[in-house]
N, C-alpha and C positions, 0 to 999 in steps of 0.2 A: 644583159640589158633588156630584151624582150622578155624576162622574167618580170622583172621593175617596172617594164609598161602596163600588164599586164595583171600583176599584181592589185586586190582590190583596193587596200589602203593608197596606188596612185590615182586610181579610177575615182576613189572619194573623192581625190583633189581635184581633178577635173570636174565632177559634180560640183562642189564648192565652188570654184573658176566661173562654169558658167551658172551658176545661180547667182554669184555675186554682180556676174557683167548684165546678169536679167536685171538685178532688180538696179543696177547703173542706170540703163537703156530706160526702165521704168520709170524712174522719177525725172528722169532727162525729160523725155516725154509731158511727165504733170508739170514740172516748170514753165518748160515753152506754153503750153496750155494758160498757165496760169499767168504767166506776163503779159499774152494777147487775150487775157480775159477782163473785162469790166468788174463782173460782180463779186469782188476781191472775197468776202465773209466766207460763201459757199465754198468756191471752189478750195481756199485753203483748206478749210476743212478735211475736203476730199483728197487732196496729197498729202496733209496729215494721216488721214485715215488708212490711205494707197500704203504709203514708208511703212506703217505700222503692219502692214498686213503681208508688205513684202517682207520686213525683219520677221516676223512669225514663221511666215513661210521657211527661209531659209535657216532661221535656228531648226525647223522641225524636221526639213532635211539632212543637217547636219548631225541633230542629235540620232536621229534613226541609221544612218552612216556609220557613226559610231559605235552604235550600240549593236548594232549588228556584224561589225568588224570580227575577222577571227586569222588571225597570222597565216603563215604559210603551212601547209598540210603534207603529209608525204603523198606522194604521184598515187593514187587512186583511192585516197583517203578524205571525206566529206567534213565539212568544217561548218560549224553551228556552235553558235552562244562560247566559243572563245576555247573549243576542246575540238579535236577532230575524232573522226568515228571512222570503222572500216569495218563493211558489215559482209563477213564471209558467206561464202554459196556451200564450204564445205561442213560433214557432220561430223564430230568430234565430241568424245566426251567432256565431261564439265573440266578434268586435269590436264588432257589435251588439246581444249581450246584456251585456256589457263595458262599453258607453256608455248601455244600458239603467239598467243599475245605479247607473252614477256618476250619470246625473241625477237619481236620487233618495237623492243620498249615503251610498251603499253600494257594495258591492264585490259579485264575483262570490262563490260559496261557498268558504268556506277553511275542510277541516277541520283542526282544532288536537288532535286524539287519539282514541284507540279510542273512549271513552265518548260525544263527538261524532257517534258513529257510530250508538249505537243510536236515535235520532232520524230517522235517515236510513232505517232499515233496512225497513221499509214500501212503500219506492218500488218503482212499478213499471216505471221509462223512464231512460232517458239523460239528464244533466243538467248542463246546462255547467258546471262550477266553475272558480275562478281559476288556474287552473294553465298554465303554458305553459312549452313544452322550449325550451332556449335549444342552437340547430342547434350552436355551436360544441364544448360540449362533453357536450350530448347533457342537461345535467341540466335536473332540473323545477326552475323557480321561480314562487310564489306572486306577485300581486299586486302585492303591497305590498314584492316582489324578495328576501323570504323567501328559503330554500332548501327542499324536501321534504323532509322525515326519515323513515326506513323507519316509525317507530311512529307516523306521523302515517295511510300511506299507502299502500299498495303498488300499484304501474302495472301493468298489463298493456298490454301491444302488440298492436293490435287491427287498427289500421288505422295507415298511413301518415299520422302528422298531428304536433303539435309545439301541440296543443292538447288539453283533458280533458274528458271526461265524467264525472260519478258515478251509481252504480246502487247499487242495495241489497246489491250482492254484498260490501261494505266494502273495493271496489275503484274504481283509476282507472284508465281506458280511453283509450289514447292515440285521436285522434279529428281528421279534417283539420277547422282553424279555420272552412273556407266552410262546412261541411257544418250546416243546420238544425236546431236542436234548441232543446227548451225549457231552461229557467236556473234558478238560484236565486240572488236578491240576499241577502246580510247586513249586516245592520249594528250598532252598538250602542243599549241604549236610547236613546228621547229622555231 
């Protein structure tokens, strides 16, 4: 039950609750005003104008609620844009943070677009994501045997490798697979 209180999608409701009981209280308010008012034209106006800005408001809260909603996460796992992340302290190479991840049924990082990005944009180190060069004909693929899209990505060639890192430059860093670094797992909510 304290999970369910707690939980953000309850927390929305209660946002919802009282913005809805605000803007109740609100236009309670411009009524009374406006019955013990003489200069009827005006002031309707103005509690027209009030509703409307109170319904603005509260669709803006709601849709930002919404759209910033991300399900439940596992216990120390960071939840954004509807995927959660778990950004390890350990160094591992690119196959054993790889197999890091799948035992806790996730994958390495995959960014899916620019917006994706600004989440990321904070870091301060190398970071393995799923990405790996396929030698034959040189291209990235993802994971899950995706392909890279420039608007997802752009590579830089850094080192000799056929493996990625990510950095907060809202770049990927070609990076040899042995070489140590820390990861970041994703996955969807529970």
């Amino acid at each position: 039950m304290v999970i369910l209180l707690m939980s953000p999608l309850f927390l929305g409701y209660i946002v919802a609750v009282v913005m809805a009981i605000h803007f109740l209280v609100m236009v309670g308010i411009w009524a009374t005003v406006f019955i013990n008012f003489n200069g009827k034209g005006k002031l309707l106006f103005s509690i027209k104008s009030a509703i409307v800005w109170m319904c603005t408001k509260l669709t803006i809260y709601l849709y930002i609620f919404l759209e910033s909603y991300c399900g439940p996460c596992p216990k120390n796992w960071i939840c954004y844009r509807n995927s959660c992340y778990q950004f390890s302290n350990e160094s591992k190479n690119w196959y054993q943070s790889k197999a890091s991840c799948q035992s806790q049924n996730s994958s390495l990082l995959k960014i899916y677009s620019k917006v994706d990005q600004d989440f990321f944009k904070f870091m301060k180190s190398y970071h393995w994501m799923g990405l790996e060069q396929i030698p034959e004909n040189r291209s990235w693929h993802w994971e899950d045997v995706s392909v890279l899209s420039p608007d997802q990505l752009s590579m830089v060639e850094m080192q000799n490798g056929t493996c990625a890192v990510y950095a907060s430059s809202f770049k990927g860093y070609t990076e040899n697979c042995s070489t140590p670094n820390t990861y970041i797992c994703m996955q969807q909510p529970i």
